[in-house]
MMTF fields as JSON, N, C-alpha, C and O atoms, coordinates in Angstrom:
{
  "mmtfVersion": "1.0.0",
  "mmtfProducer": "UNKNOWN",
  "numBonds": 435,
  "numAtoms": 436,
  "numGroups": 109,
  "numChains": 1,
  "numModels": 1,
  "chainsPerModel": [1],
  "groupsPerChain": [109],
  "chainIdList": ["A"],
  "bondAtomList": [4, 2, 8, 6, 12, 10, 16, 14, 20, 18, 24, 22, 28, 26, 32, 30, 36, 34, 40, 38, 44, 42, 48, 46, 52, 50, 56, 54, 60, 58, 64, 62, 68, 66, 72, 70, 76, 74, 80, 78, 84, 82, 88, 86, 92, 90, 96, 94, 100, 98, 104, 102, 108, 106, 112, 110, 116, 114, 120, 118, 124, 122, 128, 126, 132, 130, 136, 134, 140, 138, 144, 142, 148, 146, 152, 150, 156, 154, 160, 158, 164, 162, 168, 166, 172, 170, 176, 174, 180, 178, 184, 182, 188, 186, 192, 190, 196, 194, 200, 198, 204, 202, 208, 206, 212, 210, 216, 214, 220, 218, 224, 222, 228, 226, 232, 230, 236, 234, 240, 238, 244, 242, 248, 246, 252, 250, 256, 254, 260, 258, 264, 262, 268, 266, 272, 270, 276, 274, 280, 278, 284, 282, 288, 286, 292, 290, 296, 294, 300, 298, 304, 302, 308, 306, 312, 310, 316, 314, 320, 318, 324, 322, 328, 326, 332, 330, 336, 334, 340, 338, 344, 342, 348, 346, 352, 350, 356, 354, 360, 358, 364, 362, 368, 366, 372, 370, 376, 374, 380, 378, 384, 382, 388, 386, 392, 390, 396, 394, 400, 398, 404, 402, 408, 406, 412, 410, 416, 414, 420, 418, 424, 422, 428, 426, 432, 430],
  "bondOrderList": [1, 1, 1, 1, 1, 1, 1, 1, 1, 1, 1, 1, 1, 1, 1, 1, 1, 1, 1, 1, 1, 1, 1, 1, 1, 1, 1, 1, 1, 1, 1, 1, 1, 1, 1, 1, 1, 1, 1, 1, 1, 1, 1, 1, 1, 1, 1, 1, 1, 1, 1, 1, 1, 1, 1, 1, 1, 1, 1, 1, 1, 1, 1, 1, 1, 1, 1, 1, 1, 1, 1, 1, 1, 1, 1, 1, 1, 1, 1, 1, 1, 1, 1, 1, 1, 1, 1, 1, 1, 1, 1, 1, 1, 1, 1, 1, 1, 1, 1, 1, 1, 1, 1, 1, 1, 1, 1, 1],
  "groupList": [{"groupName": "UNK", "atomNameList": ["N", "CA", "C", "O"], "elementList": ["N", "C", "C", "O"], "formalChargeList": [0, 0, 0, 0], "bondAtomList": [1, 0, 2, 1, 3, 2], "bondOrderList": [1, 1, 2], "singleLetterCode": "X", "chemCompType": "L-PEPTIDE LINKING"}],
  "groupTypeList": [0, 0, 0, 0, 0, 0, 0, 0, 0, 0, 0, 0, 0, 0, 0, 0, 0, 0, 0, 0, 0, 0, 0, 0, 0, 0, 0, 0, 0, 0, 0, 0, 0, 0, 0, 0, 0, 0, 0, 0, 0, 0, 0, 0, 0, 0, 0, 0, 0, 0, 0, 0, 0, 0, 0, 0, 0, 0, 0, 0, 0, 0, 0, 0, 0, 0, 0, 0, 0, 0, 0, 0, 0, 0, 0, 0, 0, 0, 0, 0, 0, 0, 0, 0, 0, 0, 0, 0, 0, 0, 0, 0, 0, 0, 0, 0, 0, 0, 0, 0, 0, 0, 0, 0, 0, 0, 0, 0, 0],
  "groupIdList": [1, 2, 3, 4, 5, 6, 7, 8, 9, 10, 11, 12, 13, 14, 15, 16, 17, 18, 19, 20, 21, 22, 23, 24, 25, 26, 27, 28, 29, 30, 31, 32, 33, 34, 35, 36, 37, 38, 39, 40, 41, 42, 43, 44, 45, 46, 47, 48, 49, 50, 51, 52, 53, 54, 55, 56, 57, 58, 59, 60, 61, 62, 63, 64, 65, 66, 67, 68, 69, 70, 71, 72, 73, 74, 75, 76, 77, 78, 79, 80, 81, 82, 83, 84, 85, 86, 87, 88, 89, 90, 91, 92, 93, 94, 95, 96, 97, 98, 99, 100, 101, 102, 103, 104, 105, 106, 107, 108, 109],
  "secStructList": [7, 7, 2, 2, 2, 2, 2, 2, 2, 2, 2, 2, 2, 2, 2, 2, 2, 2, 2, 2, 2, 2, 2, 2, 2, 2, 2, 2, 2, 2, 6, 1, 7, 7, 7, 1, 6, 6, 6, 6, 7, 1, 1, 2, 2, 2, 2, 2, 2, 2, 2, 2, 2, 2, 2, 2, 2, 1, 1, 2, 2, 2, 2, 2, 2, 2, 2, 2, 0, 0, 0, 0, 0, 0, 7, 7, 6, 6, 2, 2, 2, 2, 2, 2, 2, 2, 2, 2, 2, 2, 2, 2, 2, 2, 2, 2, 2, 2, 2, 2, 6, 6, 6, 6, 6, 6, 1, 7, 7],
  "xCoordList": [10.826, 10.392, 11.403, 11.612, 12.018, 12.499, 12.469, 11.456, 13.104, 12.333, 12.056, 11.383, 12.523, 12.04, 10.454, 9.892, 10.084, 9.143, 7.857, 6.631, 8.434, 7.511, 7.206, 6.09, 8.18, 8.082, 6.885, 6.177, 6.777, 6.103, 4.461, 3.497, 4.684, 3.299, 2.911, 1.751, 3.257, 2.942, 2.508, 1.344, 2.732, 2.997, 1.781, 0.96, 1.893, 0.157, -0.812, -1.811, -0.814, -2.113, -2.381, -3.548, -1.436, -1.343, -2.352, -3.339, -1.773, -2.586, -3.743, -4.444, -4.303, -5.698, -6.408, -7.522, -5.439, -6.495, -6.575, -7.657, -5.734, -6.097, -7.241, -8.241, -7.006, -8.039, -9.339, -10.036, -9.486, -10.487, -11.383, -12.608, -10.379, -10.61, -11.14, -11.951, -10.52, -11.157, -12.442, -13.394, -12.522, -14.405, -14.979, -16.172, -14.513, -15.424, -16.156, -17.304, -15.143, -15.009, -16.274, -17.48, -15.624, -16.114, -17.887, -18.524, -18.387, -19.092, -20.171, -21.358, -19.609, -20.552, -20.076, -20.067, -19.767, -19.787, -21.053, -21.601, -21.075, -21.894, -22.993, -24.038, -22.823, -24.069, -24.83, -26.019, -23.359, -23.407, -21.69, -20.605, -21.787, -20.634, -19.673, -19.976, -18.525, -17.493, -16.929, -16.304, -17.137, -16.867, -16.307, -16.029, -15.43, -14.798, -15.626, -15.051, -17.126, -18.098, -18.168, -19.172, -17.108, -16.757, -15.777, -15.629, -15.273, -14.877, -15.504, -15.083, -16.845, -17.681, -18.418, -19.547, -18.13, -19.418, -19.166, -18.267, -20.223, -20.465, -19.589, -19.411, -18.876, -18.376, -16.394, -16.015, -15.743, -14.543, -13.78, -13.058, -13.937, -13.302, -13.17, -12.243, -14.791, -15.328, -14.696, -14.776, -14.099, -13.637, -12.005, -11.271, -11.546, -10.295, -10.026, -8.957, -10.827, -10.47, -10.81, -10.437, -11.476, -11.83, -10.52, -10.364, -9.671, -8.657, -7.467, -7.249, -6.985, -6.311, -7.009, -6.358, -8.213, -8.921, -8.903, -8.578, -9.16, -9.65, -7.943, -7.874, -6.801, -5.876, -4.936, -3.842, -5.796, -5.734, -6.973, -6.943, -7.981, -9.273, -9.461, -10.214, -8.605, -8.772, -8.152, -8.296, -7.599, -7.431, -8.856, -9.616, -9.247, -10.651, -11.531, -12.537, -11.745, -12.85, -12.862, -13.932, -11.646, -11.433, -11.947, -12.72, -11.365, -12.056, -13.281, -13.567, -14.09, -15.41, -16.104, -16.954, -15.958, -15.955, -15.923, -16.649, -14.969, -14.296, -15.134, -15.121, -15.734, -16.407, -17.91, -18.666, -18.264, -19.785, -20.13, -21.092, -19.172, -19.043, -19.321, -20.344, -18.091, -18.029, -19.249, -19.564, -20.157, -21.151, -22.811, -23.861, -22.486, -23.866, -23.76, -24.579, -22.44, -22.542, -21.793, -21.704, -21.214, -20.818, -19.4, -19.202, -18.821, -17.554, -16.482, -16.428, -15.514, -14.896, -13.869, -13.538, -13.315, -12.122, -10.984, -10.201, -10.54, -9.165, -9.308, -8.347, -10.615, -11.107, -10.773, -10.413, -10.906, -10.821, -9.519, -9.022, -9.085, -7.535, -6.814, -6.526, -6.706, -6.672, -6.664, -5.727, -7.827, -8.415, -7.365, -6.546, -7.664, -7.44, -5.479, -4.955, -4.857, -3.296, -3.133, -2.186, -4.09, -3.448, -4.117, -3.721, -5.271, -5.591, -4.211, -3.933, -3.855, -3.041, -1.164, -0.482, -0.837, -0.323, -0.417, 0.479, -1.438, -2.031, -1.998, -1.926, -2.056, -2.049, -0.663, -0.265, -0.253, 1.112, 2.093, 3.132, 1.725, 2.373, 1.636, 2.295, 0.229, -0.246, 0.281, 0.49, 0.537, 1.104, 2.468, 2.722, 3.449, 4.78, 4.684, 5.609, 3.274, 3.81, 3.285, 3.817, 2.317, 1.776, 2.695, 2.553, 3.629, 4.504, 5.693, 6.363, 6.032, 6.852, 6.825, 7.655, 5.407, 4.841, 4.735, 4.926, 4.467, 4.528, 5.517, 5.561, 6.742, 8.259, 8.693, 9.674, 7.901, 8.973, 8.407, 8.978, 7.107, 6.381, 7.08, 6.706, 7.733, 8.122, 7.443, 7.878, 6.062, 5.048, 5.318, 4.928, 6.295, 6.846, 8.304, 8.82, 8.876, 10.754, 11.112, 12.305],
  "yCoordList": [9.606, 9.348, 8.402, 7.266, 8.937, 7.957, 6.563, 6.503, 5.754, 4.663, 4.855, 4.005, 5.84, 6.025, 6.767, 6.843, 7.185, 7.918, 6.98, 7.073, 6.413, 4.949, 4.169, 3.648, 3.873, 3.015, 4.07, 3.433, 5.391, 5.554, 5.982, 6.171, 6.027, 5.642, 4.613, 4.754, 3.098, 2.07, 2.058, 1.685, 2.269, 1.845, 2.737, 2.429, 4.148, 4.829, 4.149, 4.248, 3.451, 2.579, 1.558, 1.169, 0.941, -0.163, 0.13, -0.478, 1.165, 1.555, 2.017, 2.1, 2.445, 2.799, 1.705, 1.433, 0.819, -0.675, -1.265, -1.761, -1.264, -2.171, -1.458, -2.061, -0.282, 0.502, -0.225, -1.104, 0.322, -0.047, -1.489, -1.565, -2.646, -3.811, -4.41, -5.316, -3.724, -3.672, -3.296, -4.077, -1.88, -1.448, -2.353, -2.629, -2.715, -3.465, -4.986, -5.43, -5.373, -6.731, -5.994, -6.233, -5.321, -4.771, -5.017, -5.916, -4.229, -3.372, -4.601, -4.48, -6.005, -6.766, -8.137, -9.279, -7.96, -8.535, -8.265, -8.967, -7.009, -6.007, -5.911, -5.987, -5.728, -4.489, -3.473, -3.157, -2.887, -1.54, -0.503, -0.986, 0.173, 0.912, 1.26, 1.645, 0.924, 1.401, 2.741, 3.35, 3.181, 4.474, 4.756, 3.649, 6.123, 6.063, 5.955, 6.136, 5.629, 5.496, 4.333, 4.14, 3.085, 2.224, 2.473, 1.639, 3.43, 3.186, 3.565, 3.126, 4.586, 4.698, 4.079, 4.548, 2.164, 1.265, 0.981, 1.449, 0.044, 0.16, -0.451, -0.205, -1.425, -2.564, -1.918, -1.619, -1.938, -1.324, -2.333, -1.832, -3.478, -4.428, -4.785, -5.274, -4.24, -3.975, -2.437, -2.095, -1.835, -0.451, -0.575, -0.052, -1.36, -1.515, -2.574, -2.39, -3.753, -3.972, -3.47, -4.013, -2.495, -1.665, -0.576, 0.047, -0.652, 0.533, -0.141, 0.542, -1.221, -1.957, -1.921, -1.9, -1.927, -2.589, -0.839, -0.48, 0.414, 1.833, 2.215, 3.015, 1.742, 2.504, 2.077, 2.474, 1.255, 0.798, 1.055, 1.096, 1.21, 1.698, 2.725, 3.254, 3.481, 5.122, 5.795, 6.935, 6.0, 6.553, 6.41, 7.378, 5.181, 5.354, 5.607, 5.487, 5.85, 6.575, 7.5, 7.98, 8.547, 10.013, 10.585, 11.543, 9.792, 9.905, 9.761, 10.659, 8.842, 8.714, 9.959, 10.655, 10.251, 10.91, 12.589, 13.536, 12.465, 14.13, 14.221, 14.871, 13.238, 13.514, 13.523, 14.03, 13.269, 12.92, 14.467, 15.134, 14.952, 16.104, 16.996, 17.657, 16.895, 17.65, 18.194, 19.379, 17.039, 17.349, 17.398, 17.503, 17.289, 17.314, 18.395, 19.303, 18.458, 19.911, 21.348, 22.417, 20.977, 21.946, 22.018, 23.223, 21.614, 21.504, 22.492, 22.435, 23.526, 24.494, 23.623, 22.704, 23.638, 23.264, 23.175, 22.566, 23.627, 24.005, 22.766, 22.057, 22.556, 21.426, 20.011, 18.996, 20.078, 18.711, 18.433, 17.325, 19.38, 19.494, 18.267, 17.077, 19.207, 18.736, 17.736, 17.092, 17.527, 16.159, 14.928, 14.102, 15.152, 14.329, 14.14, 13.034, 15.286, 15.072, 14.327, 13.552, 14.526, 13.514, 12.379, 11.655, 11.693, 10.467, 10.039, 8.89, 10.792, 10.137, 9.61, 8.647, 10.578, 10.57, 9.172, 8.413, 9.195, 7.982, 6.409, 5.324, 6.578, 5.738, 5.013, 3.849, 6.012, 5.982, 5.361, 4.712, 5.586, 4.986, 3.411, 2.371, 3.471, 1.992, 1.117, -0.066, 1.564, 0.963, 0.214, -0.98, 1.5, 0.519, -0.398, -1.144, -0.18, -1.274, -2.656, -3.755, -2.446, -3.498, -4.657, -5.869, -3.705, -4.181, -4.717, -5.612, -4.195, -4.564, -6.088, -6.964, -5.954, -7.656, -8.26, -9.476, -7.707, -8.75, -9.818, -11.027, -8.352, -9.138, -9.87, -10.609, -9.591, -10.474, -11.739, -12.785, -11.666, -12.86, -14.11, -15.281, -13.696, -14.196, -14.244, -14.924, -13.384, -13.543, -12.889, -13.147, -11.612, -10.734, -10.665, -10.39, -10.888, -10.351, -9.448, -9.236],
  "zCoordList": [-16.528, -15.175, -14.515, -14.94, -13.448, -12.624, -11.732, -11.036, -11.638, -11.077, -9.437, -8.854, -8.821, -7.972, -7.576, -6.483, -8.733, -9.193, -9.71, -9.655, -10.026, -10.555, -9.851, -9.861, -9.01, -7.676, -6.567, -5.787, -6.589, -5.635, -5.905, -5.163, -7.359, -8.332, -8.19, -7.803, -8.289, -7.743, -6.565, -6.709, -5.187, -3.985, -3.452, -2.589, -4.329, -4.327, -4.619, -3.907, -5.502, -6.745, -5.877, -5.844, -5.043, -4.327, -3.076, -2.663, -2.704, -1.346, -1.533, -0.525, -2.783, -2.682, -2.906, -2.46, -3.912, -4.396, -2.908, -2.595, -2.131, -1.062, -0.163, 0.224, 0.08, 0.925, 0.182, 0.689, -1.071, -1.811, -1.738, -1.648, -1.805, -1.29, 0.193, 0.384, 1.024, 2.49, 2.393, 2.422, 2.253, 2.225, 1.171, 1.299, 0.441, -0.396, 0.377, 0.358, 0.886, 1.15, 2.788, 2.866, 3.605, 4.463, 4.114, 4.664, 3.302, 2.851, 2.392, 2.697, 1.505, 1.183, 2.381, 1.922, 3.62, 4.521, 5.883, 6.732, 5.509, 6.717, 6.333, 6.979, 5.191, 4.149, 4.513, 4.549, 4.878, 5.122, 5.042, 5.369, 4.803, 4.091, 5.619, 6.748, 4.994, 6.367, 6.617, 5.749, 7.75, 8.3, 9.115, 9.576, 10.348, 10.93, 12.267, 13.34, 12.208, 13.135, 13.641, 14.326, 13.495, 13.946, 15.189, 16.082, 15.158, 16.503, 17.453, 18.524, 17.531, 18.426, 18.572, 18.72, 18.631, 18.98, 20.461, 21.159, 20.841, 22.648, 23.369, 24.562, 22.618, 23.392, 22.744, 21.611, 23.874, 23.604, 22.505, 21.643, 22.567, 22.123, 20.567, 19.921, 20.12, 19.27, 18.342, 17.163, 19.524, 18.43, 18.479, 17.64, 19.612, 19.087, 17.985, 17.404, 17.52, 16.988, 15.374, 14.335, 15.508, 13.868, 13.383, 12.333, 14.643, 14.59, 13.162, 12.161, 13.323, 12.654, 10.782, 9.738, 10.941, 9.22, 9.225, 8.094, 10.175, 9.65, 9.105, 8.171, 9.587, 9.447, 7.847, 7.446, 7.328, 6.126, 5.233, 4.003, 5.951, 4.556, 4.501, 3.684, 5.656, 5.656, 4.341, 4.781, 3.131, 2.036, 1.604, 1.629, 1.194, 0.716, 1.38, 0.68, 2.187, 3.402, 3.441, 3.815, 3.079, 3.331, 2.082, 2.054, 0.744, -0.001, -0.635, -1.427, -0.487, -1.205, 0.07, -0.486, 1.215, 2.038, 1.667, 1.969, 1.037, 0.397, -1.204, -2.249, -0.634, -3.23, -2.725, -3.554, -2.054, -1.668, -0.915, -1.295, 0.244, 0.703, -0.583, -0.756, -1.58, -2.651, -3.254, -3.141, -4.103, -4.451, -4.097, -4.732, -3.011, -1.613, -1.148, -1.289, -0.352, 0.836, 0.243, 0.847, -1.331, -1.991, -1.087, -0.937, -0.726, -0.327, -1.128, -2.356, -0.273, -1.264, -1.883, -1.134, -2.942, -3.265, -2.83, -3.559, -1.749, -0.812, 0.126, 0.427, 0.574, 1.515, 0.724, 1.319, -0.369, -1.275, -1.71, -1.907, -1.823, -2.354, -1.062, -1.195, 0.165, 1.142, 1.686, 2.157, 1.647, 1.566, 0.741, 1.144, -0.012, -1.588, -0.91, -0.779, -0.639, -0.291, 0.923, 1.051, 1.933, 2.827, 2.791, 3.704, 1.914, 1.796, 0.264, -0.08, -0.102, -1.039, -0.193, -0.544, 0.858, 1.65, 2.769, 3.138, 3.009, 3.91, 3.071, 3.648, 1.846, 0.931, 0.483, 0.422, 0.264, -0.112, 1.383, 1.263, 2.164, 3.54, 3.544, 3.548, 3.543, 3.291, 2.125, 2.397, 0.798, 0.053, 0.179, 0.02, 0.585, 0.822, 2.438, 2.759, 3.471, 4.413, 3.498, 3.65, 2.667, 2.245, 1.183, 1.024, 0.596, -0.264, 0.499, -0.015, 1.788, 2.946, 3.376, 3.621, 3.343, 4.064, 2.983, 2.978, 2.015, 0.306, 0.366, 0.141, 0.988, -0.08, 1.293, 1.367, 2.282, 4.197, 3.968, 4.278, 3.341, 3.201, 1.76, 1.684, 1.139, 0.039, -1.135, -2.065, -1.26, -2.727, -3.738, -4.877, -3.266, -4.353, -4.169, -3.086, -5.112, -4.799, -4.874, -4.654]
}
């Protein structure tokens, strides 16, 4: 395996743990689970500022999203596949900005 290959295995793992961490943190802040139904709240101010925390918890949103679909609404497999590539996609873009600000910040070299 290449280290470029490794590096983008990381930077995946990264971006889901963080997605993961947001709804979590989200989730026992609210107590109630985070969704993309935050941006349809009343007060505009209120949904722009959910745009910023959705465009980082969105890997895990799409997913627990795409598994719950799965075994509830019988979801076809082509749909999940799908699914599953562009939250890993979405992830993988969250990972390296996150590792971006790691290393501008000085916590990682």
């Amino acid at each position: 395996m290449s280290a470029d290959t490794l590096s983008s295995f990381l930077l995946l793992a990264l971006g889901f743990a963080f997605a993961g961490a947001l709804t979590s943190a989200f989730q026992a802040w609210q107590e109630r689970p985070a969704g993309f139904g935050l941006l349809q709240q009343e007060e505009l101010s209120k949904s722009l500022a959910a745009v910023p925390f959705l465009v980082f918890a969105a890997p895990f949103i799409i997913m627990r999203n795409t598994l719950r679909g799965r075994r509830f609404e019988r979801r076809r497999f082509e749909f999940v596949m799908m699914a599953t590539i562009i939250a890993g996609f979405w992830s993988l873009m969250s990972g390296t900005f996150v590792m971006m600000a790691l290393r501008a910040t000085g916590i990682v070299a």
